[in-house]
N, C-alpha and C positions, 0 to 999 in steps of 0.2 A: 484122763489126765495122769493118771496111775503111773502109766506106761514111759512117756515122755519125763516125769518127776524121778523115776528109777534111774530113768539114760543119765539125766544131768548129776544125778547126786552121786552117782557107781561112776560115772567118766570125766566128771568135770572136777564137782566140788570136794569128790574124794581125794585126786590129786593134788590139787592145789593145797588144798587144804593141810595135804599129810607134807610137802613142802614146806611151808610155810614153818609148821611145828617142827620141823627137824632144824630150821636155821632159826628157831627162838626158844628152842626147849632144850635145858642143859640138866642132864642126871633126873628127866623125870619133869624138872620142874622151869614155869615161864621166864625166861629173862629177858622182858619190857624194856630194860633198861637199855638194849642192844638198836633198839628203835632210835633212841635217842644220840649212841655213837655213832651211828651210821649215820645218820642225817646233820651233823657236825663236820662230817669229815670235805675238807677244802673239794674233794677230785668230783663226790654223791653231789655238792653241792651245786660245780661244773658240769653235773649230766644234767639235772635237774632242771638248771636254765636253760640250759640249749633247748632240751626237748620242748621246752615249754614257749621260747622264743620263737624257736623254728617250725614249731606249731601252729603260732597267729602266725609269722610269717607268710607259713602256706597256704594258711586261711585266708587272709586278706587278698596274697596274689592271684590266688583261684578266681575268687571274688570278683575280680577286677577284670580275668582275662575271660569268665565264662557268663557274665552277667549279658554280657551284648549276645554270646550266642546263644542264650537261653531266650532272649527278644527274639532272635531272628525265627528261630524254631516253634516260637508260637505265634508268631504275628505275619510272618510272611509263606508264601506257596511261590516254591520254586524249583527247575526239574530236577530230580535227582534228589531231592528231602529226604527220603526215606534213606536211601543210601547212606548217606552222610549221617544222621542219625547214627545209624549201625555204627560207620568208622571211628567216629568220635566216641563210642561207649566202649568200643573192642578194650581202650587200655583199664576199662575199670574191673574187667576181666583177667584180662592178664595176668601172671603170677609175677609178685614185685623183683622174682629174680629177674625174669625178662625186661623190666621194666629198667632195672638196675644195668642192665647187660647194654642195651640200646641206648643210656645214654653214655656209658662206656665207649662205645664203637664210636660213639658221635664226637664226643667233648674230652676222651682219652688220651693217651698213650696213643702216637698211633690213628687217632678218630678221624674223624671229617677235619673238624677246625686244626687239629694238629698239623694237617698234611697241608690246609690249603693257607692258611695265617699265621701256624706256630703254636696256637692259642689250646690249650690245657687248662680244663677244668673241673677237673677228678679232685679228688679231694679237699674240694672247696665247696661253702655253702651252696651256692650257685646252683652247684648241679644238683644237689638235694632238692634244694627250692623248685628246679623247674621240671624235676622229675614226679614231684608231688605233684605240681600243678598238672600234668600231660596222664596222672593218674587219676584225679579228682574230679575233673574237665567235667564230664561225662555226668558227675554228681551234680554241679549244680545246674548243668543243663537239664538233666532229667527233671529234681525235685521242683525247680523252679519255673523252670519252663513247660512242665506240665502244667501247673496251674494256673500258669500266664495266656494260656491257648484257650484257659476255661472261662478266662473274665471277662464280662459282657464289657468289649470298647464304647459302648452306649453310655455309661457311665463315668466315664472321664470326660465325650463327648459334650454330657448334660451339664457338666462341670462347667464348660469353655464358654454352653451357651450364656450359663448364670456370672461371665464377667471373669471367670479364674483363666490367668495364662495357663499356656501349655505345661510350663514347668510345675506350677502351684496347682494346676489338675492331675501332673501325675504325682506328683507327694503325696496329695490329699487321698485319693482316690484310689488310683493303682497299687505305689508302694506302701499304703499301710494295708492291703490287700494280700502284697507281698512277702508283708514282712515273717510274717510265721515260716510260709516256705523258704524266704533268706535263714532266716535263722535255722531253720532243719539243716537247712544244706553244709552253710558254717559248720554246727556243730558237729556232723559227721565227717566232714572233711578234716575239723579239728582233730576229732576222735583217731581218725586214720592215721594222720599223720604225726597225733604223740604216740602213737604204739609202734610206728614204723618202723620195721626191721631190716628186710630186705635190702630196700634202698640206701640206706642207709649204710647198711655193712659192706655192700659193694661201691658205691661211689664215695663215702665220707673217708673211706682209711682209717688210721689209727686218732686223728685229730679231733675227731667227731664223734660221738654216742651217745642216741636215746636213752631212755629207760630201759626197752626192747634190749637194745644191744649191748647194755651193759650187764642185763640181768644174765643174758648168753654167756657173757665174758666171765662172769663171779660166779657162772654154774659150771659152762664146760672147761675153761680155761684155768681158773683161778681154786674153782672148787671151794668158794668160801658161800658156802649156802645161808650164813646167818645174813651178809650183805644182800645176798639175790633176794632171800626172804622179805625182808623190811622195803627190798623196793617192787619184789609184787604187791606189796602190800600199801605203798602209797601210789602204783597204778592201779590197783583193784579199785581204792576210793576213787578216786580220779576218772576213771569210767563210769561209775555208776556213777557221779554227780554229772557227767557228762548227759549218760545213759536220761536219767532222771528230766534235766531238762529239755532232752530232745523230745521226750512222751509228751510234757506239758504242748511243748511248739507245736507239736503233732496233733494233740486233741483240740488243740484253741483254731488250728488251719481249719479240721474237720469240721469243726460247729459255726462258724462264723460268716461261711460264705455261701451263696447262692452262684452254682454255676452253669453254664451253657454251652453248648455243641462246642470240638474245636474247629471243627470244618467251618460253622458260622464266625469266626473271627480273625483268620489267615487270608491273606490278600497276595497278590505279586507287588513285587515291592515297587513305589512310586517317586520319582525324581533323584535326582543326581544324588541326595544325601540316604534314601536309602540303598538304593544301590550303591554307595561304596559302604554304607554300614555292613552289606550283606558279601561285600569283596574284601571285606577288612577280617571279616567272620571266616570265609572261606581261605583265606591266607594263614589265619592262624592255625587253621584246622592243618595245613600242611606242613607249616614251619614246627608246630608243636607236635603232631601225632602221626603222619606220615612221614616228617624224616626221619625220627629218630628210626622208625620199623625200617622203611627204606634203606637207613643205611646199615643196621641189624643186619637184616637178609644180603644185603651188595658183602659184607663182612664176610660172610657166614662162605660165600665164594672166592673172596679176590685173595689171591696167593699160593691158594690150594694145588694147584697146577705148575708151582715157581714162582720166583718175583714176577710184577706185572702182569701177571695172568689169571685166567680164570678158571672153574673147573669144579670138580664133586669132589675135592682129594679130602677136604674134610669129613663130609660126610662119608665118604669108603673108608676112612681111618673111625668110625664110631663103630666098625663094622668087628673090630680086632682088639681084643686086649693089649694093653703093652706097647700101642704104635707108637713110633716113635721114640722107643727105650721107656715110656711111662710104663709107671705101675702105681695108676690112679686106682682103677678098678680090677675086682677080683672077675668081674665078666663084661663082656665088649657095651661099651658104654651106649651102644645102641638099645640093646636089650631095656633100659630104661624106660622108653617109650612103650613097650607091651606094659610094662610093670605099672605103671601111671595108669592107664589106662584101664585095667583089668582091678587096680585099687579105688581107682575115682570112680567108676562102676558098682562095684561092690559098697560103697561111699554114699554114691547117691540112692541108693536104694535103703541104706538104712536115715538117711537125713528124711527122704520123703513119707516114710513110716513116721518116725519120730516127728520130726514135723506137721504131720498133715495130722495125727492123730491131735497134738497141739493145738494145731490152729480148729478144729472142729470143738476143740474143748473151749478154748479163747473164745468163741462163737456162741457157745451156749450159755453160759456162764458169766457172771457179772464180779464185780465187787473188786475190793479192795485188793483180795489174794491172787485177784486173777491178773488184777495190772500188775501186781510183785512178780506172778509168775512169767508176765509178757517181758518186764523188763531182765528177768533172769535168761529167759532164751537171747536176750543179745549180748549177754557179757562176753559169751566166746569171740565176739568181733571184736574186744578191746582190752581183754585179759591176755594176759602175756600167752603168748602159743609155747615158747622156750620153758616155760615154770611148766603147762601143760604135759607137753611131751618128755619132760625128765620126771615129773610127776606118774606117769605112766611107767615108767620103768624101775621106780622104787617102791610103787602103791602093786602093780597086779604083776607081782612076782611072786605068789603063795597060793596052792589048791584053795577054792577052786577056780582061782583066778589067772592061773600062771600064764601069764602071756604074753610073756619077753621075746619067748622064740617064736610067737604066731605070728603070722603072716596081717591078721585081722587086727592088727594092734594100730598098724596104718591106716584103712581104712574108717575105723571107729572116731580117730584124732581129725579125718577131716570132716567123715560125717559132723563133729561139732560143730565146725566151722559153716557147714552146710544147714543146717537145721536153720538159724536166722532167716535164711535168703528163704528157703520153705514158705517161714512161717508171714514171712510179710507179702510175701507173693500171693499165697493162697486165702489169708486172713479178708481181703477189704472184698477177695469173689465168694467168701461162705457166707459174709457177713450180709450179700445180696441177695440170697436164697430165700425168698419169703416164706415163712414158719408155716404160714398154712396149706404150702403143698404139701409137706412133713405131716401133717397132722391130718390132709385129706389119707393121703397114702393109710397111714393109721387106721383111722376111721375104715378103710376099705379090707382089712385085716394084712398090714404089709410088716413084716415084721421090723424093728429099726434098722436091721442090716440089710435087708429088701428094701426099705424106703430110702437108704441111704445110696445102694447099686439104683435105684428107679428114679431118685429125683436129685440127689446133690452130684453124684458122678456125671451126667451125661453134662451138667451147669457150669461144671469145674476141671474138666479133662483139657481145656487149653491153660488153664494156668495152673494144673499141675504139670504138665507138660514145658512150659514157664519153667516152674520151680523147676524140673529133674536141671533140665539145663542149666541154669544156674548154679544147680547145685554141685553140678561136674564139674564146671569151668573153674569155680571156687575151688574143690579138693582136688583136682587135677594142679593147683598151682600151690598150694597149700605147702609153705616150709618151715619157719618157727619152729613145729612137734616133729614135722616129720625128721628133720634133720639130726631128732637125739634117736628114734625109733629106727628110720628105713636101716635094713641090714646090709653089710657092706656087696652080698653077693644078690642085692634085690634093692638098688636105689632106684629113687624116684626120678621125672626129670629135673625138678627144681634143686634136689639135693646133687645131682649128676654134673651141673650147670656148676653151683658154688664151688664144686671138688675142682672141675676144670679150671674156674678163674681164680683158686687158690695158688695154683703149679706155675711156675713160668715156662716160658716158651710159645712160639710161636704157632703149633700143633696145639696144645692146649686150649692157646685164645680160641684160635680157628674151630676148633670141635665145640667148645662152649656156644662162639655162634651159631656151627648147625642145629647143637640142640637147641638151645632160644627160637630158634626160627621154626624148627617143628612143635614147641610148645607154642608158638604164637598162631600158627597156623591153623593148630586144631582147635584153641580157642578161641578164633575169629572164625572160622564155620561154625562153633556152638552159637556162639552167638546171631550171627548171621543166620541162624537158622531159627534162632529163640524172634528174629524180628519177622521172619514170615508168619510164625503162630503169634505171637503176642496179639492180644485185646488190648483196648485202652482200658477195661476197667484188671488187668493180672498184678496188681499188685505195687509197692510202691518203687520197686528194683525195675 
């Protein structure tokens, strides 16, 4: 645990932390009192609600739009299951700039609805709301629908024969069965979407601002680090109460139920009302998650070539510095994509160290410290990335840390972000490893690290394999940190993407789509790949 306890206190807790005191520490000494101007002030007060409104908002509409397809996905057998599966998680993948970009093309300036109805929906709730939802999707179909596939229908069944309607046997029965995994799903989807940045900054404009987005604004734009301060400071809390009661949801799911095969509970669906429940699923699945990519990618070509036309012109202009008369970038904005690539790598191999050693610590080990330390490896998912990554550049700029000019400074900012997904992936397959192979190996003279290559490696090589990919697609899209760190002659592609849809012009948008479209690209083959290895027991991602 040694190992993983150094990463987080040297990369996480040191920055934030050295933040923090620099916007509440005057000549040496605390000034508390700044906590209380700031959270006064009319504008903190208006981010404050929003994020927190537009939070349940996303929450509940998720709720609403993925609770049937999380039904569908464990109750019915239908061709092409698996498939769709894949398609509908690819956006939880995603990097929120893409995410951002796609419903831009669609609801923009410009978009789908602008050309075909007039209709503009940039800078209005709206499209925050339904970009969250087309992110989240995935979330409660996975948590919930996982566990829905696991519950014996015998049971409700028994219900119906002892006198309870159908409705009063799935209350009774199912949904308080349910409920834990509703609630996991909720709260994480919550989680997501009060920290939301990306989305946020690209579709809301100037009218709108999270927590996220305004601690950005009070860091890179405003420079008043005492405001950034006090409000990573009421998002720190704010996650961890989050954090806090997802654990609870999560241990109360794990002990309380008895479950069975999902192959015994999946049927093809039966009469006029399932089938259109399972056409009603399959429509959303398109309206919500294939157009927007759909029309991303149609973007990413129509114009390139001249008005009304088609063609690779944007993509041969990522090829050149300067097309166009820009002077976005110091090198051809193509390059981007090596550099993502060769840092999300480097990324994932320090998350799977850091991680795995983690999750085999979490496995051995009991007690109070060690759920403190579980809940510490997921702050990074709900801790401002913005405080992180300017944190990084005021904390390790001093022998023998100097590491403003390294290359590795990128890497290490997503590995954080990467280490969570690790550790829940690989955690609930260490956690199946029965202790007495371990201790035969022993007995037979194996040393720990031989009983470890002889019995837990060959148990756990598909959900680490899980985890790597995960962990890529995550730091592959990773922007918050990156965006104070990547250097201007070595950007990322998500930081490359925001540069583009910064500039105006036509050439601009246009290259913003081809990059979006090649970071979608390559994170929907990670993915699509992670669902050919996946097990059902890898984890809860």
């Amino acid at each position: 645990m040694a190992v993983p306890v150094a990463f987080f206190a040297l990369f996480f807790a040191y920055p934030v932390t050295a933040i923090v005191g620099r916007g509440l520490k005057a000549e040496g000494d605390w000034q508390f009192g700044r906590i209380g101007e700031v959270l006064s002030r009319p504008d903190i007060l208006d981010v404050l609600w929003f994020t927190t409104w537009q939070a349940l908002a996303s929450t509940a509409l998720t709720l609403l739009v993925a609770l049937p397809g999380a039904y569908v996905f464990a109750r019915f057998d239908f061709p092409g299951k698996q498939v769709l599966r894949a398609v509908v998680t690819v956006p939880f993948v995603l990097p929120t700039v893409v995410v951002g970009t796609a419903f831009l093309a669609l609801l923009g300036r410009g978009g789908l609805l602008d050309e075909l109805w007039g209709v503009r929906l940039d800078t209005t709730v709206w499209a925050i709301l339904l970009a969250h939802v087309f992110f989240n999707y995935a979330v409660v179909v996975r948590t919930v629908g996982g566990l829905w596939s696991q519950l014996d229908p015998r049971q409700e069944e028994a219900a119906r024969v002892l006198g309870a309607g159908r409705f009063a046997a799935f209350r009774r029965v199912t949904l308080t069965a349910l409920a834990p995994a509703v609630a996991a799903a909720a709260l994480m989807v919550f989680l997501f979407t009060f920290t939301s940045f990306g989305v946020v900054q690209i579709l809301g404009g100037p009218a709108y601002s999270t927590l996220e987005v305004e601690i950005y604004r009070q860091t890179a734009q405003l420079l008043d680090l005492p405001t950034a301060a006090v409000l990573t400071l009421v998002q720190f809390a704010a996650v961890g109460a989050i954090l806090a009661v997802h654990a609870a949801t999560v241990r109360r799911r794990e002990r309380a139920l008895k479950l069975v095969d999902p192959a015994q509970t999946s049927r093809r669906p039966r009469g006029a009302g399932q089938w259109a429940l399972l056409g009603g699923v399959l429509l959303t699945a398109l309206l919500l998650i294939l157009l927007p990519l759909g029309v991303l990618v149609e973007r990413s070509f129509d114009g390139a070539d001249g008005p009304g036309g088609y063609g690779f012109g944007y993509y041969e202009a990522l090829q050149s510095v300067g097309a166009g008369g820009s002077s976005t970038f110091l090198v051809p904005p193509l390059e981007a994509v090596g550099n993502s690539l060769r840092y999300a790598l480097v990324a994932t191999l320090i998350a799977l160290v850091i991680g795995g050693l983690a999750a085999a610590a979490l496995t051995r080990r009991a007690g109070r410290l060690v759920r403190g330390f579980d809940a510490l490896l997921m702050l990074p998912l709900g801790v401002s990335a913005v405080t992180v990554g300017f944190g990084f550049l005021i904390t390790l700029d001093k022998p023998p840390l100097d590491l403003r000019t390294s290359w590795i400074l990128v890497p290490l900012a997503q590995a954080l972000v990467g280490v969570p997904f690790v550790v829940r992936t690989m955690l609930p397959v260490l956690r199946a490893v029965d202790d007495r192979l371990r201790e035969a190996a022993a007995v037979l003279g194996a040393s720990p690290l031989r009983a470890w290559r002889e019995v837990d490696l060959p148990l756990v090589r598909r959900a680490v394999l899980v985890a790597a990919g995960f962990a890529f697609a995550v730091s592959l899209g990773e922007f918050g940190a990156t965006v104070f760190i990547a250097r201007p002659d070595n950007p990322t592609l998500p930081v490359a993407v925001a540069r583009l849809l910064g500039r105006s012009g036509e050439l601009n948008y246009g290259q913003a789509m081809a990059l979006s479209t090649i970071l979608m690209l390559v994170c929907a083959v990670s993915l699509l790949l992670l669902e050919r290895i996946r097990t059902d027991r890898s984890g809860e991602f």
